[in-house]
N, C-alpha and C positions, 0 to 999 in steps of 0.2 A: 484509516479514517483520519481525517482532515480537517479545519476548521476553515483553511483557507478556501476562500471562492473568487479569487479573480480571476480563475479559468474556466475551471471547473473542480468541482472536490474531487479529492485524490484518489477514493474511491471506486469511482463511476470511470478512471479513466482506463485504469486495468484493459475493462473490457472494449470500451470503442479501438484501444489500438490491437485488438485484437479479432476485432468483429465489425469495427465501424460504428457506424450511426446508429444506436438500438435506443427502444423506451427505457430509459434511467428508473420508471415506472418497477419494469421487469425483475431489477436487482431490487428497490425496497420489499415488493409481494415476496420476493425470495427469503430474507430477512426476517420480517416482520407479519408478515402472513402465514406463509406457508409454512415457515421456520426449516429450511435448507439450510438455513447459513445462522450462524452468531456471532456477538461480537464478543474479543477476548484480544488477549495478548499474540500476537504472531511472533514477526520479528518489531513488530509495534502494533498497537491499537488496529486490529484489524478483520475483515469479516470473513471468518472461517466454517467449513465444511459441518454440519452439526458432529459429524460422526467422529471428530476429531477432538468432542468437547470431553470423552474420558481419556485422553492421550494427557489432558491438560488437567486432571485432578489433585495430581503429584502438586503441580504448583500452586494451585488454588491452596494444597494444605500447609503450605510454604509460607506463604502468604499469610493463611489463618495465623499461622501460628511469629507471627510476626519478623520473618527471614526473607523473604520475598518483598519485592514492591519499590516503592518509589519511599527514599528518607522519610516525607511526614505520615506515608501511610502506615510505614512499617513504626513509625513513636504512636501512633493514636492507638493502633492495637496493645499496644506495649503499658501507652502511662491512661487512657480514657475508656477500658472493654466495658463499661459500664453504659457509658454516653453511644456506644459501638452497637453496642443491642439496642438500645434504647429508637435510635435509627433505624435497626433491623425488624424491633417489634411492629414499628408504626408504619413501614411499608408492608408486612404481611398483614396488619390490621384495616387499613385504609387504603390499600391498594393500590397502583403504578402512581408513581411519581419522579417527579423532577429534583434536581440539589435544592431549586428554589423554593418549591413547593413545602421540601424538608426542613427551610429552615426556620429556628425561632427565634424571630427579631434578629438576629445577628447579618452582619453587612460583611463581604471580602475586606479587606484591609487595602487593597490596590487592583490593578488589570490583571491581565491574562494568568499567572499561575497563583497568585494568589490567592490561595482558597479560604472559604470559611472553614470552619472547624468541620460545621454539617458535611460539604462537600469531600472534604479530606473522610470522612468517615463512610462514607457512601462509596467513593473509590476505593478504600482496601475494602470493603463486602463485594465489591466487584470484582475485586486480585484475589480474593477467597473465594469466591463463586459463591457468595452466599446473595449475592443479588445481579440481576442481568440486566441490557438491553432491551427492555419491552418493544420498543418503537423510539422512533424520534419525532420530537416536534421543533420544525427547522432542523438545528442541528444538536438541537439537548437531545441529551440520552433522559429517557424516560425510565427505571429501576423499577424491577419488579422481583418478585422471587423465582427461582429454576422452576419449581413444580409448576409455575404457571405461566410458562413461554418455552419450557423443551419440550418435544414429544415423549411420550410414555416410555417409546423403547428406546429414546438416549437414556431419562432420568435410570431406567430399570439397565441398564446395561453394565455388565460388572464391571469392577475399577480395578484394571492392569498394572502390577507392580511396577514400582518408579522403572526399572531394567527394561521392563517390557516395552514399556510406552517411551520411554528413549529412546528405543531402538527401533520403535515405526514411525518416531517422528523424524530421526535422521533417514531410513528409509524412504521416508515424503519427500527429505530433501533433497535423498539422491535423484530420487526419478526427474524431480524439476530441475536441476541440476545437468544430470547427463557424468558429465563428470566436475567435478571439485575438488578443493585443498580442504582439509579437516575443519580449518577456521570457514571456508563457505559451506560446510555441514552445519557446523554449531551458530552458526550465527543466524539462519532460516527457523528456527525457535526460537534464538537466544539460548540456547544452552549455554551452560557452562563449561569453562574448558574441561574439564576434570569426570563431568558426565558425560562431554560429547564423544571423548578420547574413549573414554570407556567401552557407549554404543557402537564408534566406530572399528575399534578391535574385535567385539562382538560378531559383526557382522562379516568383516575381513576372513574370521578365524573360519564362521561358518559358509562361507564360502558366496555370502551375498551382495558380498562388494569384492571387487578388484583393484590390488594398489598398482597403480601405474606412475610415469613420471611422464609429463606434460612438458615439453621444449620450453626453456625460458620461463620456468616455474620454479621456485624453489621446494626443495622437499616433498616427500610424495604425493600423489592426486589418489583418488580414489574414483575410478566408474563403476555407473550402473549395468550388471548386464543387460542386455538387449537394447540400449540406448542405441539410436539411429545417428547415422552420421551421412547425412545427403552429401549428393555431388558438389551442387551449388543452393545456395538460399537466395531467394528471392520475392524480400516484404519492402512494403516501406510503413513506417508508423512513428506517432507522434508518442511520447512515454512518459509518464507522470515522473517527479522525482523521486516520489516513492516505490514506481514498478519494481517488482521484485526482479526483473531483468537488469536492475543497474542499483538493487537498492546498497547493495555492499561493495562500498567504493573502491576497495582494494582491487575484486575480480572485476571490478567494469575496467578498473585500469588496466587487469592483465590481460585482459581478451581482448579488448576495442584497442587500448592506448588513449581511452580518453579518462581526462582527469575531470571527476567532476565540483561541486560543490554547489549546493544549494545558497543563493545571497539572501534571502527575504530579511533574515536579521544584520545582515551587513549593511550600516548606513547608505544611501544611495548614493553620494558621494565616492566611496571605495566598493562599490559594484563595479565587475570586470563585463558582464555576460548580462545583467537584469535583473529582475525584480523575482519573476515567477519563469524558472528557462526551464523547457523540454528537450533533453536530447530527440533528436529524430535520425532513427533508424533507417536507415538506407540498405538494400541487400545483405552482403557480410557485416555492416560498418557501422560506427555511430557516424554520422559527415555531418551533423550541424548541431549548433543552437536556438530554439528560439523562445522567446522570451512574449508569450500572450495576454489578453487580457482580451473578455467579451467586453466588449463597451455595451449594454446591455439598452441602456437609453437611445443611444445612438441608432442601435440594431447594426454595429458591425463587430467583428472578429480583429482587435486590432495588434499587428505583429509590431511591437513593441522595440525590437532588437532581434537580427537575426545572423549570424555567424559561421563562418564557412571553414571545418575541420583541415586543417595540413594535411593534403597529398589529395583530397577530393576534388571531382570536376565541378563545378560552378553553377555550370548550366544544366549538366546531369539531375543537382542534388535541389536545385533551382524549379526545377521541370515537375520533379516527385513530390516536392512540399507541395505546391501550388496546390495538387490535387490533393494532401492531404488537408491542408487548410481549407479547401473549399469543404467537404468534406467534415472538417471540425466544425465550420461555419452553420451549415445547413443543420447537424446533428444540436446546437447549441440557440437554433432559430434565427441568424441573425444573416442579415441582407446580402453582405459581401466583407471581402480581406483589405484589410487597409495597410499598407506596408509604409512603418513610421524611416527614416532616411538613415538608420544607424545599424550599424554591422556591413562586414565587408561582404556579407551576400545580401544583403538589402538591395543593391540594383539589379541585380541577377533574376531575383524573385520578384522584384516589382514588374521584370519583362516578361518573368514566366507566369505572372496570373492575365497580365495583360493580352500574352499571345493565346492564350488556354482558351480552346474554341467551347467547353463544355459549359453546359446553362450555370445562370447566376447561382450560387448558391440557393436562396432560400428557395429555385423552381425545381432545384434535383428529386427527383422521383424518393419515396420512402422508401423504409428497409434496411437491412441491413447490407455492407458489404462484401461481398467474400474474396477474401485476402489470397495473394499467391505466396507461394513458398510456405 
């Protein structure tokens, strides 16, 4: 979860490069209706499987107990449990609300992290699991209590000793994984080293992981049995910076060779790549960058900066965007690709939307699209 929207929120993007063009509709109902999914901690702020919500109790009680969390959450538990309840009371009493809704007379001290005390308090009930994501309005989280936004049979679902539930959340991570280094085990929840090490010898011992050594790795990998391993792959997709496919920099470096780094807080001036950059996956490969932004007024898709990976073909990686951009375009509403003059595949891709016999974006047929490889 995300706050930024100059593309699209981080979110919602998961699935288009995994599915295409789908109602963004589909994920809130899944969320906030149906309640399939909740928000919590992942590897950050993010909307997870409901059934996963006692894997995460251990922390929630972490958290309660002021060890867990973010520096001012973990002091407000610690020097204000007074003011703590107090918050907690009045959202079981008065029912879903907003930080703003919670607060009395009090104003943030400055922008983006600076919270009121209220909001600071409302987010460790949130790293405690003493209050949830009801719904959002825009992008405020709306806090309500567990009893009245899980189903019956998570709230009733017994709560797995810390051992346990480490050891099926590293298990979560092998499966999406395939195989990984211990550090891209523990870092798929944020574990700690000292618990992931743990689960992962756990699992090793019982015979649920495999330690292997992976060429040009250092120290050992661990797979999952029955992970597949095709001949060839062959996707193309655009990838949030936060997709968990590149979100731990280290292994996007060890498998692609690409280094990434997200700029939005690097003055634009010492920007290398852009503002909001997508790697875009290409078959085995990351082979670009590109840097978008919906011009929403406009009604175009506009490629901002676009960039062409060392040892990839040009017009190959030129050819696949095009259509993923159209594609973005359409899914996003907006008219056509506008390719701004900067990056050394910017002429490449301004020839491959140009030649691309396929309709304008906003006339492509609905649906979703189904991906090869």
């Amino acid at each position: 979860m995300d706050s930024v929207n100059v593309f699209e929120r981080a979110h919602h993007l998961p699935l288009f490069s995994r599915l295409g063009p789908y109602d963004r509709q589909l994920l809130h109902r899944a969320a906030y209706v149906h309640r399939d999914l909740f928000e919590y901690w992942g590897h950050e702020a993010s909307l997870l499987p409901v059934s996963t919500q006692p894997l995460l109790r251990w922390r929630m009680a972490r958290a309660a107990a002021g060890t867990e969390g973010w520096g001012r959450t973990r002091q407000i538990a610690r020097e204000q449990p007074a003011f703590v309840r107090h918050v907690l009371q009045r959202i079981r009493d008065d029912g879903p609300a907003t930080a703003g809704e919670l607060h009395e007379g009090e104003k943030p001290t400055g922008p983006w992290w600076d919270w009121s005390t209220t909001k600071v308090a409302v987010e460790h009930l949130f790293w405690s699991g003493q209050v949830m994501t009801s719904t959002r309005r825009g992008f405020e989280r709306v806090y309500d209590v567990p009893e009245r936004v899980l189903p019956a049979a998570v709230l009733e679902a017994p709560t797995p000793t810390q051992e346990e539930a480490q050891r099926e959340l590293v298990r979560i991570a092998a499966r999406a994984h395939g195989v990984a280094t211990e550090r891209d085990l523990r870092d798929y929840f944020r574990l700690s080293v000292a618990d992931a090490a743990a689960a992962v010898a756990s699992l090793v011992q019982a015979g649920e992981l495999q330690q292997v050594e992976v060429e040009g790795w250092r120290g050992p990998a661990y797979l999952w049995p029955g992970s597949r391993v095709p001949r060839r792959v062959r996707a193309s997709a655009l990838l949030s910076p936060f997709d968990p496919l590149v979100w731990e920099r280290s292994r996007t470096s060890r498998l692609f060779g690409f280094d990434y780094r997200i700029e939005i807080y690097v003055p634009e001036a010492k920007r290398v790549h852009g503002y909001y950059v997508l790697p875009f996956l290409h078959d085995e490969g990351l082979r670009a960058r590109v840097d978008l932004k919906s011009d929403r007024k406009a009604g175009v898709l506009r490629v901002m900066a676009c960039w062409l990976e060392p040892g990839s073909d040009a017009e190959g990686v030129a050819s696949a965007l095009a259509v993923e951009l159209r594609l973005a375009a359409r899914w996003q509403g907006l008219a056509e690709v506008v390719v701004e003059p900067r990056g050394d595949l910017a002429p490449a891709l301004t020839t491959a939307l140009r030649d691309d016999d396929g309709p304008p974006a906003a006339a492509a047929a609905d649906g979703p699209v189904v991906r090869d490889g």
